[in-house]
C-alpha positions in Angstrom: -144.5 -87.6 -36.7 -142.7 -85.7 -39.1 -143.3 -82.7 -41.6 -143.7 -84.3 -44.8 -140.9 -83.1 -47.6 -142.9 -80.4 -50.2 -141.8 -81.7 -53.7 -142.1 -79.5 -56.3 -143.7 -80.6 -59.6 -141.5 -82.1 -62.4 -143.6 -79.7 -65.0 -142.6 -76.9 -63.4 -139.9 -74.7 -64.8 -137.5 -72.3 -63.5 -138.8 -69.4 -62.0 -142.6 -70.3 -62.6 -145.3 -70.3 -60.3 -145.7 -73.9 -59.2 -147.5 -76.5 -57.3 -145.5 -78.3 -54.7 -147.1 -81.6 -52.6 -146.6 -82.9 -49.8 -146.2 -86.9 -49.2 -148.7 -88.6 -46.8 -147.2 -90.3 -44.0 -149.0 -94.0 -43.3 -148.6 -95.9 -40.0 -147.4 -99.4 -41.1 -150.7 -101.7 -41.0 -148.4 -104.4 -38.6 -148.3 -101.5 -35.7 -150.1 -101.8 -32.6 -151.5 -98.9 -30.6 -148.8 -97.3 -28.2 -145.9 -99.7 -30.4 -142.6 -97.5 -32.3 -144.0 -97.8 -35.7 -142.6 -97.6 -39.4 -144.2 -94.4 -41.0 -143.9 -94.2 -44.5 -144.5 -91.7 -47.2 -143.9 -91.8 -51.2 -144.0 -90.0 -54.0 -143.6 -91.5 -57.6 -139.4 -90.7 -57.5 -138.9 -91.5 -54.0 -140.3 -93.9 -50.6 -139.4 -92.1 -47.3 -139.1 -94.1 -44.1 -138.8 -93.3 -40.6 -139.7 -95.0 -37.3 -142.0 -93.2 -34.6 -139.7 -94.1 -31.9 -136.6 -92.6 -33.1 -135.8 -89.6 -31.1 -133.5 -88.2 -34.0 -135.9 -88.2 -36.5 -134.0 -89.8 -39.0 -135.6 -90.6 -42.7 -134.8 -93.1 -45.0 -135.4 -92.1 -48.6 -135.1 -94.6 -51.3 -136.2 -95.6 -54.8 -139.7 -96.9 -55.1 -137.9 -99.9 -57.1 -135.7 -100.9 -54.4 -138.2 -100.4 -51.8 -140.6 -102.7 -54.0 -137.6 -105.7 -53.7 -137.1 -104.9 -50.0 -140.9 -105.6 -49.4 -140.9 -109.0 -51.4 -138.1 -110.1 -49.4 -139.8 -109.5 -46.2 -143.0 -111.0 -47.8 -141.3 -114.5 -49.1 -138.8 -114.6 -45.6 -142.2 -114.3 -43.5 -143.7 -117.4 -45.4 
């Protein structure tokens, strides 16, 4: 699993002392022990993605919008 990203807060101005957070990656809820999984992790700006069995480590980062219309159309194409 990856190192989340540390985002620094939008209040924070140049050269201050400031808070930086770290996203929270979450094991897709379709994933089944020992399976490659979709990980995700999101902050209010941005949705990361990456798979567990992806030797490369590769991240997907995307608006929450668009991810939000990429998860309906999974949604109403599983019906």
């Amino acid at each position: 699993m990856h190192t989340p990203e540390w985002q620094k807060s939008s209040y924070c101005a140049q050269g201050e002392a400031c808070l930086h957070v770290a996203s929270t990656w979450q094991k897709s809820s379709h994933c089944q022990e020992g399976e490659a999984c979709v990980h995700v992790a999101a902050t209010a700006e941005t949705v990361h993605l990456t798979e567990s069995g992806d030797p490369t480590r590769a991240i997907l980062s995307t608006h929450p919008d668009t991810f939000a219309t990429f998860l309906r159309a999974l949604k109403k194409n599983h019906s």
